[in-house]
Each structure stands twice: as C-alpha cells, then as structure tokens.
LOGU-50248 format. One line per 4 residues: for each residue z, x, y of N, C-alpha, C. Coordinates in Angstrom, 3 decimals, always signed. Example, Ala and Ser with C-alpha at 12.3 -4.5 7.8 and 13.67 -1.06 7.14 Angstrom:
<sites>
+7.800/+13.190/-5.690/+7.800/+12.300/-4.500/+7.800/+13.200/-3.300 ~ +7.080/+12.850/-2.250/+7.140/+13.670/-1.060/+7.870/+12.900/+0.030
</sites>
This chain:
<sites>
+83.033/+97.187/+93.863/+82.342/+97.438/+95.127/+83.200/+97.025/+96.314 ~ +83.537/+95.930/+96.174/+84.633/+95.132/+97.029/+85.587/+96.037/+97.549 ~ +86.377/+97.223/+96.488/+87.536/+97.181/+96.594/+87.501/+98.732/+97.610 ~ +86.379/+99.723/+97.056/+86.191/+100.580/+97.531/+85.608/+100.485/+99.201
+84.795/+99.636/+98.807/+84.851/+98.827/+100.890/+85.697/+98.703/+101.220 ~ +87.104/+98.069/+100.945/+87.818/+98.230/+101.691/+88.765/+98.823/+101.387 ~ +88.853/+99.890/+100.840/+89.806/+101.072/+101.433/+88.914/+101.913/+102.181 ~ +87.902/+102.184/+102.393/+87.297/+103.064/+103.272/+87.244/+102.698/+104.457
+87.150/+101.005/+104.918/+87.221/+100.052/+106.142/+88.700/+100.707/+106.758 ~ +89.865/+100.603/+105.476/+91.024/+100.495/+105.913/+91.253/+102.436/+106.661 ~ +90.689/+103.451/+106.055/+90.879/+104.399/+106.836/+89.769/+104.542/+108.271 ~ +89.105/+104.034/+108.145/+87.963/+104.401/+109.378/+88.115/+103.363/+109.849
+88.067/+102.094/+109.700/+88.111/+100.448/+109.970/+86.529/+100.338/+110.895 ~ +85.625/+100.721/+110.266/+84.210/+100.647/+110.392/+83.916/+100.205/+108.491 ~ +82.617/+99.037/+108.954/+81.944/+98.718/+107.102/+80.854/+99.758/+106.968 ~ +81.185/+99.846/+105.706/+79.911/+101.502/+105.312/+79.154/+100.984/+105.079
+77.869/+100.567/+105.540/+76.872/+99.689/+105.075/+76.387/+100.719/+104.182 ~ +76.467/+102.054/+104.119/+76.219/+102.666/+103.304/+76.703/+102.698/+101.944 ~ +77.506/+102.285/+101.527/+78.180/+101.984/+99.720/+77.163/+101.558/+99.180 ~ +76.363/+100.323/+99.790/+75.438/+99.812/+98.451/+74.115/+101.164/+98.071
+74.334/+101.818/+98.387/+73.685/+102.957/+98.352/+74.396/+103.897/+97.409 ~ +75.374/+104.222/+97.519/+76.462/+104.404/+96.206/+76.319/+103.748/+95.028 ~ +76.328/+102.597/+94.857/+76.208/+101.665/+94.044/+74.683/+102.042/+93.150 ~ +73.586/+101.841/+94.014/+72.540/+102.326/+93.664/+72.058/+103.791/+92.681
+72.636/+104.844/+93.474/+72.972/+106.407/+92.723/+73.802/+105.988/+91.474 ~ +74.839/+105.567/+91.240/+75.622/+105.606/+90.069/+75.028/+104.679/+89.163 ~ +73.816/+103.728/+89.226/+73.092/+103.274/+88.230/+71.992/+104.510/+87.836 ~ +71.654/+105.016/+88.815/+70.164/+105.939/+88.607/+70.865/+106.772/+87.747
+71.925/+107.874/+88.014/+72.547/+108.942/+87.619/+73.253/+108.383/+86.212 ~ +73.957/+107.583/+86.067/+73.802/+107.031/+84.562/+72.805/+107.006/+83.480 ~ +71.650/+106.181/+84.095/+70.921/+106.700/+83.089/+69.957/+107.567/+83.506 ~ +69.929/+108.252/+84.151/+69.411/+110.110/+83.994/+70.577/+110.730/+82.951
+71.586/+110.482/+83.326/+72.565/+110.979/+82.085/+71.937/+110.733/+80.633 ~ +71.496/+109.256/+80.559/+71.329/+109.099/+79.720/+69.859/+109.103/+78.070 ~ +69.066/+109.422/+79.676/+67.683/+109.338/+79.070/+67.096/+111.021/+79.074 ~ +68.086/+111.160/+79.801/+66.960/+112.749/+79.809/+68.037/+114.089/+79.420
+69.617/+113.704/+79.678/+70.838/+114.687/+78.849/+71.302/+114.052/+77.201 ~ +70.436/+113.079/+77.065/+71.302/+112.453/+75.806/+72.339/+112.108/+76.126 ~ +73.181/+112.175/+76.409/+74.551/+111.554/+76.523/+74.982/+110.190/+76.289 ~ +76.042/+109.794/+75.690/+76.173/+108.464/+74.759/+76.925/+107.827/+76.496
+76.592/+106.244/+76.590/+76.664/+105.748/+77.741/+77.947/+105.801/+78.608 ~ +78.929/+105.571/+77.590/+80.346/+105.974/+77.959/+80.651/+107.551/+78.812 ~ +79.873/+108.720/+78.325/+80.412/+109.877/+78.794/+79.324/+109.756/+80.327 ~ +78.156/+109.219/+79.838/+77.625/+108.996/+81.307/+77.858/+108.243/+82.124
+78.725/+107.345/+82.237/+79.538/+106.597/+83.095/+80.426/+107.950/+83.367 ~ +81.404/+108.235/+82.635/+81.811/+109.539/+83.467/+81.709/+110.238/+84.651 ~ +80.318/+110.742/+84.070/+79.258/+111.924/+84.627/+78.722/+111.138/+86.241 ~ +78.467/+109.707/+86.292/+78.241/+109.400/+87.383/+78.908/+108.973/+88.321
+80.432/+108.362/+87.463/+81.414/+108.057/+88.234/+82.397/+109.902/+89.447 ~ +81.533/+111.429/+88.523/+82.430/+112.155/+89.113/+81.388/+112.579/+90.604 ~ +79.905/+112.664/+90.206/+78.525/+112.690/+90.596/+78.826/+111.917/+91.833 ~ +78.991/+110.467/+92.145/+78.934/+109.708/+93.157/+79.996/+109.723/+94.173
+81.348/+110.159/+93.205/+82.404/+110.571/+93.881/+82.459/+111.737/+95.261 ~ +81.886/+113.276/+94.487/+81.411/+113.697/+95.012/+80.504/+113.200/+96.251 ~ +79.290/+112.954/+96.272/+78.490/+112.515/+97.588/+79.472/+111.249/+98.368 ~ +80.032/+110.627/+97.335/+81.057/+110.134/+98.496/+81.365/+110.903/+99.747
+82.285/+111.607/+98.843/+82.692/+112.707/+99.980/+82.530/+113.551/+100.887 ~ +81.291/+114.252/+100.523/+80.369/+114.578/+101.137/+80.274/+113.951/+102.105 ~ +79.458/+112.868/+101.895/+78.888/+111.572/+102.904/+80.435/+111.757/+104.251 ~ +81.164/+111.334/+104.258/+82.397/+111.531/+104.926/+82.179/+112.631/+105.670
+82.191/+114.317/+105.185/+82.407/+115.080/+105.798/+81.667/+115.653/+106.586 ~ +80.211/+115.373/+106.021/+78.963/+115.601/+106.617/+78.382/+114.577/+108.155 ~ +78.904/+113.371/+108.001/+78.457/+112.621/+108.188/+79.654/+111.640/+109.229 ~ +80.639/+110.806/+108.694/+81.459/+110.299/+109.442/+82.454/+111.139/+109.691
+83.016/+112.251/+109.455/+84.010/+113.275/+109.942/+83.393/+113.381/+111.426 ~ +82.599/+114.034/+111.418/+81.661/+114.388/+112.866/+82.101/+113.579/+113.485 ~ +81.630/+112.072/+113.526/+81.583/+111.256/+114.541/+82.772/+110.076/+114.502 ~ +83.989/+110.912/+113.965/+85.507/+110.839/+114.399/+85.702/+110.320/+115.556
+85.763/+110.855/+117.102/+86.010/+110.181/+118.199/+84.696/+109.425/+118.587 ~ +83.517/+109.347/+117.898/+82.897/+108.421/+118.857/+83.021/+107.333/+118.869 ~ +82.336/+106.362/+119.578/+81.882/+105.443/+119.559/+82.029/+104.087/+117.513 ~ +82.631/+103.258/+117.153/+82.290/+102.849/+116.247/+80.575/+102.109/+116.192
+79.794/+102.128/+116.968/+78.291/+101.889/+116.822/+78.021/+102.952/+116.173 ~ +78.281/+104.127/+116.464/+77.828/+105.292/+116.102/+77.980/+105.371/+114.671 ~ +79.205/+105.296/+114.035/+79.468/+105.289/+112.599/+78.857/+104.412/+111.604 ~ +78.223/+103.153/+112.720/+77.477/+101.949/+111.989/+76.014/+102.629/+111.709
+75.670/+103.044/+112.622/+73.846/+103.349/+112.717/+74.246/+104.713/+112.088 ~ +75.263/+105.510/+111.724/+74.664/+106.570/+110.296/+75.346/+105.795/+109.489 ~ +75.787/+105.369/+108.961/+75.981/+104.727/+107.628/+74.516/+103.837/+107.116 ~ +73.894/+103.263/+108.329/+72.591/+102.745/+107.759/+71.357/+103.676/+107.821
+72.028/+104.537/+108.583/+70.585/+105.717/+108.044/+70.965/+106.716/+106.660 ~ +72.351/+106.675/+106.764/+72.364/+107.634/+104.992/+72.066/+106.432/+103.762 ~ +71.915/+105.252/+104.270/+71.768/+104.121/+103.411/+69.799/+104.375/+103.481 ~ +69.399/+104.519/+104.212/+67.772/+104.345/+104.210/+67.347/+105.292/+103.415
+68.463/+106.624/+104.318/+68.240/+108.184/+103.601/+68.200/+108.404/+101.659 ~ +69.271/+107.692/+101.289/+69.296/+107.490/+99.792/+68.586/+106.597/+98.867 ~ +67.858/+105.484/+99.956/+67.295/+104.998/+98.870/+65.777/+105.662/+98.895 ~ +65.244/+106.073/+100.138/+64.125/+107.061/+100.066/+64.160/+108.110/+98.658
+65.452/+109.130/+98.515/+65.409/+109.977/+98.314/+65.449/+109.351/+96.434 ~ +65.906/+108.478/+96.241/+65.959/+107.439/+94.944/+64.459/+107.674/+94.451 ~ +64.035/+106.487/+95.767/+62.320/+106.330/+95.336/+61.676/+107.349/+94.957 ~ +61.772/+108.578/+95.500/+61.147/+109.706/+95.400/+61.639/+110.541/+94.237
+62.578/+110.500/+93.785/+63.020/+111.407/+92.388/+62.914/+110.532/+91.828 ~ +62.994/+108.702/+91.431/+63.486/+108.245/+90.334/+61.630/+107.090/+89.962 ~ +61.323/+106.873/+91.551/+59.842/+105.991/+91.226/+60.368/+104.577/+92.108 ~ +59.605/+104.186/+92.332/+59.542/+102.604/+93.263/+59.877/+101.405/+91.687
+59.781/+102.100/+90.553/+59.525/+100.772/+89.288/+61.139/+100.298/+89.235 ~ +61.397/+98.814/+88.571/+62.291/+98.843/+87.743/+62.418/+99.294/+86.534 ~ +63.628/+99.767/+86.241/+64.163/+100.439/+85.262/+65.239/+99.824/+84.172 ~ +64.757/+99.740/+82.932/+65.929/+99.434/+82.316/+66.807/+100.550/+81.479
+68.314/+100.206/+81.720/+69.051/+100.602/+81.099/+69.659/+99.685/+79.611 ~ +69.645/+101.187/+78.642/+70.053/+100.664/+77.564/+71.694/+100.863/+77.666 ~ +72.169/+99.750/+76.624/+73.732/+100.214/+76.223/+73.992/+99.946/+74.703 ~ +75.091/+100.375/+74.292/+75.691/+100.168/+72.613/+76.432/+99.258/+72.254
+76.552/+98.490/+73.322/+77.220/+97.247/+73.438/+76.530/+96.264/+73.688 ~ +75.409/+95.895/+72.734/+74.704/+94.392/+72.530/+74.954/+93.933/+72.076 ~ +75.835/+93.107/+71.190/+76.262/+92.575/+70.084/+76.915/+91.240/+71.032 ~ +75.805/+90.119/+70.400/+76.047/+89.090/+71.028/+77.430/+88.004/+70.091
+78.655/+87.711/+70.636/+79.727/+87.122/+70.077/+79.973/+86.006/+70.705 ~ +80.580/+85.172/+69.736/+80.738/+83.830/+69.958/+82.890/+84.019/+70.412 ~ +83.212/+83.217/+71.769/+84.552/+83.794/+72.465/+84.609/+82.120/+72.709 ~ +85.542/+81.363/+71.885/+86.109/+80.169/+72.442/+85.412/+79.322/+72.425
+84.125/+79.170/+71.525/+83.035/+77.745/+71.338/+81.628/+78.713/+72.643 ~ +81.997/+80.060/+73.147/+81.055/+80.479/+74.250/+80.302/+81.896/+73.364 ~ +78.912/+81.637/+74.161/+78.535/+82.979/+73.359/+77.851/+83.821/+74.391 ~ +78.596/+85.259/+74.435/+78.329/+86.127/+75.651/+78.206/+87.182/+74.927
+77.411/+88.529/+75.520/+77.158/+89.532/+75.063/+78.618/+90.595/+75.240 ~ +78.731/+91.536/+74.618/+80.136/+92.220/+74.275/+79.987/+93.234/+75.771 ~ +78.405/+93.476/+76.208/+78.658/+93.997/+77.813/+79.587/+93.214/+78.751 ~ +78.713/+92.007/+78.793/+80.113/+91.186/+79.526/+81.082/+90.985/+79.538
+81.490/+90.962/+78.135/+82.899/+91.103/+78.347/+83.298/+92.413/+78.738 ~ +82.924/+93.668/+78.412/+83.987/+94.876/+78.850/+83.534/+94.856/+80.052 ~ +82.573/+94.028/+80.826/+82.575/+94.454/+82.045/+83.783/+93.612/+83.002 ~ +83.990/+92.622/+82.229/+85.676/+91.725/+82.509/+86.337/+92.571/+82.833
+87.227/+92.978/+81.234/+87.729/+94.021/+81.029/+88.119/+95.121/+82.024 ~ +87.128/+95.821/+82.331/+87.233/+97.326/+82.935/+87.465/+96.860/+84.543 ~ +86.490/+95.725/+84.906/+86.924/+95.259/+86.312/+88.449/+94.862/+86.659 ~ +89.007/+94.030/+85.441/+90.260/+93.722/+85.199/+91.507/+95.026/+85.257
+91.051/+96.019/+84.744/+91.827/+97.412/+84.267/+92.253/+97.611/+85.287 ~ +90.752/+98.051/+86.171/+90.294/+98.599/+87.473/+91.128/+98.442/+88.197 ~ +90.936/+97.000/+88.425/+91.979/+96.406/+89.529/+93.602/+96.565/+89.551 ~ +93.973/+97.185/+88.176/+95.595/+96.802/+87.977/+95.851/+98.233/+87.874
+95.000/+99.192/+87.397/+95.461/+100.595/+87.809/+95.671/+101.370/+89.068 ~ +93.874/+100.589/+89.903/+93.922/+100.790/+91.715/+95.231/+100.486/+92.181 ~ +95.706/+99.146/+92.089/+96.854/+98.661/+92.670/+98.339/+98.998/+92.329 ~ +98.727/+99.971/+91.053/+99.943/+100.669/+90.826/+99.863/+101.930/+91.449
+98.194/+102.705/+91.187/+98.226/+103.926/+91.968/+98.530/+103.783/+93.511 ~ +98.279/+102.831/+94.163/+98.545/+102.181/+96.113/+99.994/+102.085/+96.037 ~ +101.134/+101.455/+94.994/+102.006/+100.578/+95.204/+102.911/+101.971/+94.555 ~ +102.612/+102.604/+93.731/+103.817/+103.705/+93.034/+103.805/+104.989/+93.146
+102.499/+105.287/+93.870/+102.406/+106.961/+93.864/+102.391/+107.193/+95.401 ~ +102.560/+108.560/+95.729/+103.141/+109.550/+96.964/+101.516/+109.217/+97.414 ~ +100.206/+109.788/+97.175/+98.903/+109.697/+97.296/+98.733/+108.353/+97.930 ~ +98.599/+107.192/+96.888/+98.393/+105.887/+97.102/+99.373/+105.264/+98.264
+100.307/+105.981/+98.723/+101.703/+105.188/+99.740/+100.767/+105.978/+100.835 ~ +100.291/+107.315/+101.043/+99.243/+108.016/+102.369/+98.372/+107.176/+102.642 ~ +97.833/+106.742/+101.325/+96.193/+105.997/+102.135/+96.933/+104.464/+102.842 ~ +97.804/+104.022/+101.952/+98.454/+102.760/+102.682/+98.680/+103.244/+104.104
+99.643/+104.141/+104.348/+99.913/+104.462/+105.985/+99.109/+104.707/+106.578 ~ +97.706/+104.957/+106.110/+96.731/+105.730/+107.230/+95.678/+104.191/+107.450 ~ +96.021/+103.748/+106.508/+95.001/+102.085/+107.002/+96.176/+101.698/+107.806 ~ +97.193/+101.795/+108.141/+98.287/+101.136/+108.678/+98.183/+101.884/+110.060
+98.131/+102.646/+110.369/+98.156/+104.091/+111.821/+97.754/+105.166/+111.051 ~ +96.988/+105.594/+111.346/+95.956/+106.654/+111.317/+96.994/+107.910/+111.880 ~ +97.432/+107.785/+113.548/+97.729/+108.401/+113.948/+99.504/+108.958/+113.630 ~ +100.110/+107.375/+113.305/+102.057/+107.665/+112.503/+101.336/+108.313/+111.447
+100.578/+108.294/+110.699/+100.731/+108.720/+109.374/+100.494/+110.411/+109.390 ~ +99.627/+111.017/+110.294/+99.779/+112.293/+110.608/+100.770/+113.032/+111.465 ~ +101.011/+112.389/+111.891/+102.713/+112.826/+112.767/+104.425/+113.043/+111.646 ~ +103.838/+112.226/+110.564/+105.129/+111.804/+109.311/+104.615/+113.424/+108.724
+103.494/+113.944/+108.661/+103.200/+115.089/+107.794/+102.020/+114.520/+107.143 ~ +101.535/+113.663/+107.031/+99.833/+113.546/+105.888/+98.946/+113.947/+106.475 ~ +98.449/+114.632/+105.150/+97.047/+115.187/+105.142/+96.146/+114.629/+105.357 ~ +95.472/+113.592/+106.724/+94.692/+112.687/+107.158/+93.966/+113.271/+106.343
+92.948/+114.496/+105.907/+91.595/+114.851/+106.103/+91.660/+114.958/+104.327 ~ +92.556/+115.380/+103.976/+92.578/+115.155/+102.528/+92.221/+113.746/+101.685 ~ +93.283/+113.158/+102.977/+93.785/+111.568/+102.302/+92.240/+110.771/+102.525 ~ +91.471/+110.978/+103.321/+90.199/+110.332/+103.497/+89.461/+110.937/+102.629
+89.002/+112.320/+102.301/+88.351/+112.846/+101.492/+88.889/+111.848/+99.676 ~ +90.164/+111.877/+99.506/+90.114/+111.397/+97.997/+89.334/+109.960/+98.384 ~ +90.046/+108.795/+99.282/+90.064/+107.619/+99.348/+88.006/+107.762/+99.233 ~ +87.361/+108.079/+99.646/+85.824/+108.307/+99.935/+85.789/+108.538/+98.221
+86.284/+109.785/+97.665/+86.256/+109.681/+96.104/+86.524/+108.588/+95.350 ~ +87.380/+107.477/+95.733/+87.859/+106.621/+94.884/+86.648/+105.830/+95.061 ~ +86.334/+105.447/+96.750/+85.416/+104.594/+96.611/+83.884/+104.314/+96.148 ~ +83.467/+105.905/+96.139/+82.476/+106.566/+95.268/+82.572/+105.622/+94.111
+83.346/+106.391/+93.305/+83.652/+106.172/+91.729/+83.563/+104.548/+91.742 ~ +84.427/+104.174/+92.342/+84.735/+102.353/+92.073/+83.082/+101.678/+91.927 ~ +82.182/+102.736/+93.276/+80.593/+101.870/+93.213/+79.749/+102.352/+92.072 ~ +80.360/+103.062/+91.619/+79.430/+103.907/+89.957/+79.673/+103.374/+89.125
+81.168/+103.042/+88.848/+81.537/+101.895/+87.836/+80.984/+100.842/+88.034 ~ +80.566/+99.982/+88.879/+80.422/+98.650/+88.948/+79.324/+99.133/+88.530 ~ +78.319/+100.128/+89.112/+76.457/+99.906/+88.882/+76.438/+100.203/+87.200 ~ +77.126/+101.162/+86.908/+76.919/+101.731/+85.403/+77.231/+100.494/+84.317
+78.092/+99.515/+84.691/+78.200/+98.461/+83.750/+77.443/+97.563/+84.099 ~ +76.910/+97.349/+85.572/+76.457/+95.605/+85.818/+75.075/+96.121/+85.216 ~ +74.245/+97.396/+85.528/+72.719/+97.926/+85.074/+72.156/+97.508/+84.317 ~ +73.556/+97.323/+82.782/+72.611/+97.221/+80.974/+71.734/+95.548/+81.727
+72.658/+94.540/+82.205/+72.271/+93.551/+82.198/+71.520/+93.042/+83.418 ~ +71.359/+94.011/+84.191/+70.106/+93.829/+85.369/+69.260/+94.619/+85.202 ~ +68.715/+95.435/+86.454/+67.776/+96.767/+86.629/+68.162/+97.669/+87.533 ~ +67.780/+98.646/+87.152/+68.266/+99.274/+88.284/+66.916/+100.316/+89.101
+66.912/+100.142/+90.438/+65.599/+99.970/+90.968/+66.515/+100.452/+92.896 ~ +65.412/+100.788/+93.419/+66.139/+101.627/+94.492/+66.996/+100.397/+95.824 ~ +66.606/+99.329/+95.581/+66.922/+98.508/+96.771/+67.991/+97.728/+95.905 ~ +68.712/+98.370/+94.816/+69.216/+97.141/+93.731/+71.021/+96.798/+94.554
+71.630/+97.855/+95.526/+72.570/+97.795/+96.163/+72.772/+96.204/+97.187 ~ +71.259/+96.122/+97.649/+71.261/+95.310/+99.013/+72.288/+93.874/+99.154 ~ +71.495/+93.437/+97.667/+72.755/+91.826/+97.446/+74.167/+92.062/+97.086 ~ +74.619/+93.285/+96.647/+75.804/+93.615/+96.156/+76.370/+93.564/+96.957
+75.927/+94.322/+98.194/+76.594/+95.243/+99.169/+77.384/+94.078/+100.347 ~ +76.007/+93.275/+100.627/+75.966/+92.105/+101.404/+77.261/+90.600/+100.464 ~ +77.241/+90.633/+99.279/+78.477/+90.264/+98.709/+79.853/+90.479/+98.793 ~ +79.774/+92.193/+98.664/+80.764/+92.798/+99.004/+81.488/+92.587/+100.214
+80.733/+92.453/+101.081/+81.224/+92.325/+102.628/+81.636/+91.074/+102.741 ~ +80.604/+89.667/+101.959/+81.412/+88.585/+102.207/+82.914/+88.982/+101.361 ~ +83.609/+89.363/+100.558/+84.994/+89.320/+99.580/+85.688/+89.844/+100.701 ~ +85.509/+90.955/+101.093/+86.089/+91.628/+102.067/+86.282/+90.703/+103.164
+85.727/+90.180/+103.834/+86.050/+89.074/+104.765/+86.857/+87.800/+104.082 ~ +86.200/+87.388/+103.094/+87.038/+86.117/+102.619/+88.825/+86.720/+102.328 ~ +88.667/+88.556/+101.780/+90.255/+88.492/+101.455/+91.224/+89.211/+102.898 ~ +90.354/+89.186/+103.916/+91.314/+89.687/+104.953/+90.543/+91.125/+105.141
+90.007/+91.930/+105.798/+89.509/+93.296/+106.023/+90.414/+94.472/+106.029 ~ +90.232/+95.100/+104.895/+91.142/+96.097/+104.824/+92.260/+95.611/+103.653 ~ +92.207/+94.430/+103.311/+93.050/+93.846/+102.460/+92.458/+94.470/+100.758 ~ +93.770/+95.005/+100.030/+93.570/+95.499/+98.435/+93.570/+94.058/+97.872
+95.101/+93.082/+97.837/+94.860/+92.016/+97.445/+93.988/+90.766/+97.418 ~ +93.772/+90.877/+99.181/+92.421/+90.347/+99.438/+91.255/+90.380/+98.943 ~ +90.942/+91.257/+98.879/+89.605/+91.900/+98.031/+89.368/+90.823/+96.625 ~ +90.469/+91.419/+95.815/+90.610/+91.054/+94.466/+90.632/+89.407/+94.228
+91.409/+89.086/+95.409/+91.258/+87.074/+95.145/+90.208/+86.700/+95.436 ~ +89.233/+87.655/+96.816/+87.702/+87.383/+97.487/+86.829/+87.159/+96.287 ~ +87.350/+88.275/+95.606/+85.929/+88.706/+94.331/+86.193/+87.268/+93.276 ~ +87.358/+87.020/+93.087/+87.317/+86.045/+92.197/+86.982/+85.028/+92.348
+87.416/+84.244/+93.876/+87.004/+83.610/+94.337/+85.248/+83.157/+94.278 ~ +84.834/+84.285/+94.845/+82.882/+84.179/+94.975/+82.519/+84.163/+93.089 ~ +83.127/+84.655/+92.407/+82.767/+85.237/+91.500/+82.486/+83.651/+91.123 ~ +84.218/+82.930/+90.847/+84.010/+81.532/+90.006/+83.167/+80.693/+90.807
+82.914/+80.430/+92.290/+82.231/+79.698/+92.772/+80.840/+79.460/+92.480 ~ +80.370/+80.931/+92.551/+78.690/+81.079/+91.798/+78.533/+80.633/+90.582 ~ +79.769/+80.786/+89.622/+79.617/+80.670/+88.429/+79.623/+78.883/+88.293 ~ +80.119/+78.248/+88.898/+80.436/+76.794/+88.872/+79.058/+76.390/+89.430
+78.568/+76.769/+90.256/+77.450/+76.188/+90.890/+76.045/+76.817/+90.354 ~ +76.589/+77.891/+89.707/+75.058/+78.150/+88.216/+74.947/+77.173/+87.958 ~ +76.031/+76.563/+87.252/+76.305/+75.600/+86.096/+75.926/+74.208/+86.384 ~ +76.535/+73.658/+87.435/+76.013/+72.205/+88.296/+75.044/+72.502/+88.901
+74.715/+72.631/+89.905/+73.640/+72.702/+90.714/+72.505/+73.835/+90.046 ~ +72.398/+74.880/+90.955/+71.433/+75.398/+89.904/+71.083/+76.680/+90.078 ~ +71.145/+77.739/+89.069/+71.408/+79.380/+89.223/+70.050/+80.034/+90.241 ~ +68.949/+79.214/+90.181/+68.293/+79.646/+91.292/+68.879/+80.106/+92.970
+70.507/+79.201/+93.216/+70.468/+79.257/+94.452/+71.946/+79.640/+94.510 ~ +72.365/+80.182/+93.018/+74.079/+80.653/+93.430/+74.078/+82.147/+94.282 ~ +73.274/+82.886/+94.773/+73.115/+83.743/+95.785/+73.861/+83.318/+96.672 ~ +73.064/+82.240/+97.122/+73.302/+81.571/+98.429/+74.914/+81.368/+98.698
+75.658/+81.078/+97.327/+77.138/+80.514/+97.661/+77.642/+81.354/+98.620 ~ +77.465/+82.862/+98.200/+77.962/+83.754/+99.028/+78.307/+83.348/+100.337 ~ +77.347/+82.956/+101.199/+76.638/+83.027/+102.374/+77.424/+81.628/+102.929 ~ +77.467/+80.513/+102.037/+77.899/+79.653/+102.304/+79.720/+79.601/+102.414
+80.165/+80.369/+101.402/+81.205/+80.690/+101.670/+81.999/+81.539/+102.970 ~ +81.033/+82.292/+103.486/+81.055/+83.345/+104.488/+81.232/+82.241/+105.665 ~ +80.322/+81.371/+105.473/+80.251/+80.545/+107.029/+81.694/+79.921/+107.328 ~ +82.078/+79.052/+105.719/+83.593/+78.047/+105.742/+84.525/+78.898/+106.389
+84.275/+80.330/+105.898/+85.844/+80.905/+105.873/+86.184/+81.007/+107.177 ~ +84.887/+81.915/+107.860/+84.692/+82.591/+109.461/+85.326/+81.515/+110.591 ~ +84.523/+80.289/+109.984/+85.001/+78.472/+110.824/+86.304/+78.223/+110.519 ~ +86.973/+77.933/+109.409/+88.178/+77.746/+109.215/+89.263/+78.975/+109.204
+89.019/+80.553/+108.910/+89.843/+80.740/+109.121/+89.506/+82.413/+109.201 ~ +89.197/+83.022/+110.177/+88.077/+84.013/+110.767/+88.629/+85.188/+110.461 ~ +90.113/+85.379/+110.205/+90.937/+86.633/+109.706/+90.880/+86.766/+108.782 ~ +90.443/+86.001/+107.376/+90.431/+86.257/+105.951/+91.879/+85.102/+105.828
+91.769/+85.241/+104.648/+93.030/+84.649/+103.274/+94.330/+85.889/+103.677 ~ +94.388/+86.921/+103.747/+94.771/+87.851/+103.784/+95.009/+88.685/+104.756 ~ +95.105/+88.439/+106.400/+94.596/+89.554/+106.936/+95.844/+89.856/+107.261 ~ +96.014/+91.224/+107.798/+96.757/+92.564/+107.875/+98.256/+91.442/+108.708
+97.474/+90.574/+109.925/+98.999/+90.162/+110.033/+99.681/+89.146/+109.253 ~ +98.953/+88.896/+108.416/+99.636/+88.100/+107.239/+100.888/+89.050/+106.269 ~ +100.115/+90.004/+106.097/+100.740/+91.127/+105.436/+102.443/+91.036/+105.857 ~ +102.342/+91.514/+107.113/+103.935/+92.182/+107.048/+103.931/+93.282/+107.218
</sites>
C-alpha cells in the first residue's frame, strides 16, 4: 500500500486518499473471483490484481488527468470523493456485512520455537519479493528510470522525450496492483467489508511520511519500521492499542524530523 502511495505522490505529488479504496476493491474482487467464478485463490489474486489495475487507471484519466493544472485542493477533494464514490458502490454490489475470505493456505507451522499460519508467512514472502522486484524494475529498466525522472521534474522529463501520459497511466497500474496484492493476502486473515481500507490507508500515509514523501526506499524502511514497532508493543504493552503506535510514531517523526528518514534532499 505504502509503496504504491508513493509512486503516485511522486508523479502528481498530491496523497490519493483514494488508494484505500483500491485496497478495498482488490479484497471484494478476489473473492468474487472466488466464490462465485470458482477460481483457486492464487489465479484470483491475478484476476484482481489486473481488475484494480485497470480502475487505477482509469481513476487517473477520468479523474486526476482533468484536473492537471488546477489547484492541488482540487485533486485532494476528488480523490476523497472517488474514495466515498467506491465504497458506496462496494456497499451496494457487495452488502454493508463482513465477509470472510477463504484461502489454501491454513496449515498452521511451527518456524523457530514460533507457531504462525503458512498465510503469514507468504504474506512475508510476497511483500518481501514485492519490494525487491519494484526496486530492480525503478533501478534497471528504461520504464522504471521515466517514472524516476518524472517524480524528479515532471516537466525535464518530457522535454528529454517521455511519455508523461503513458508513464503515469502504468505508474497508476502499478499502484493499483500493489493495493490488490496487499488486500488479497492481508483478507484470509481479516475481513473484508467496505470501510476495511480506512486504517490501512491512514498507515500508509504515516510510512510514507516516516520514509521521506515520494521516497521508494523510504517507504520500505517506514513499513518496517511501523510494522516491528506494533509488533513489539502487541507483545509488551498491549495489542488492544498497537493501532495507536502508528499515530504515535507520526507525531515523533513530524517533531524531530518533519522531512521523513529519507526525503528527496537527502537523496541526491
């Protein structure tokens, strides 16, 4: 979720409050894949990761293409109305209930004296993948070096010859997909239900701030960062209130150090 926030920050440099709304669709559309096409969970992760991609894009062309020169308020207040717009349109095809999703990966294993379900772990895993494939495709390919220049100048990078309108259209695809993956794996072990984006989304934004805005690496130390903190303070204190770390973390960073871990003039 993190990561696709911010590459979309980094071409528009507006937050899509709209993603956790993404996030949301690629749990529903999973299992509609799965409950009503048959489809074994793996090919419906697929199916929603190409599904969300799509309205990604969409969303972009329909929606923030238009309002290109305005105002950045403007890009804020539709991103939270295609965010209201989708979860309406959720409620209404999918029901106000929670929903559970099944997966084929229950098989509870014992990892190092620890015993976690085999979801969790591939959801390690694939987040782990995720992250190391995103970051060779940015660092080694002709594609991934465009979206770098266009978070860098928008305007050098179309003057060099890039396809601004292309290069935003995939980057909107990637970030699609990235929020389908996260919902399609985190789902087996939550619910998925139309407002299920809201804490994600609001997470998301703290990583993104903790790793610098617009920051790839950032992102990835943000997420780990919040990730182990909650997880430490499940553990001591008490899982009723590891939400909160988020929030608490958000405040330290903003006070001590308001650009992120990471930010762009750190870069270089």
């Amino acid at each position: 979720m993190a990561l696709g926030l911010t590459l979309v920050y980094g071409i528009l440099h507006i937050p899509n409050f709209a993603h956790g709304a993404l996030y949301m669709m690629g749990g529903y559309i999973t299992l509609s894949a799965m409950t009503y096409l048959g489809f074994h969970y793996v090919l419906a992760i697929f199916i929603s990761l190409l599904v969300v991609g799509i309205l990604s894009v969409l969303m972009e062309r329909l929606v923030f293409h238009p309002l290109r020169e305005s105002p950045p308020i403007q890009h804020k207040v539709a991103a939270i109305g295609m965010l209201l717009f989708l979860e309406a349109f959720a409620q209404m095809v999918w029901g106000a209930d929670y929903l559970q999703m099944s997966t084929p990966f229950e098989d509870v294993i014992n990892v190092i004296g620890l015993t976690v379900t085999l979801q969790r772990i591939i959801i390690v895993i694939t987040a782990v993948t995720v992250m190391i494939l995103l970051t060779l495709f940015l660092k080694k390919t002709f594609i991934g070096s465009s979206i770098i220049a266009m978070a860098q100048n928008r305007e050098g990078a179309s003057l060099v010859g890039i396809n601004t309108n292309r290069v935003t259209m995939l980057t909107f695809f990637i970030a699609g997909a990235l929020a389908a993956i996260g919902s399609s794996l985190t789902a087996p072990i939550n619910l998925v239900f139309p407002s299920m984006g809201h804490l994600v989304i609001l997470k998301a934004f703290v990583i993104i701030i903790l790793g610098g805005m617009g920051s790839v690496p950032g992102a990835i130390l943000g997420g780990y960062i919040l990730g182990f903190t909650e997880s430490i303070g499940a553990t001591y204190i008490s899982n009723d209130y590891k939400d909160l770390i988020a929030f608490i973390l958000l405040v330290i960073i903003l006070t001590a150090k308001p650009q992120g871990i990471f930010s762009r003039g750190e870069q270089g």
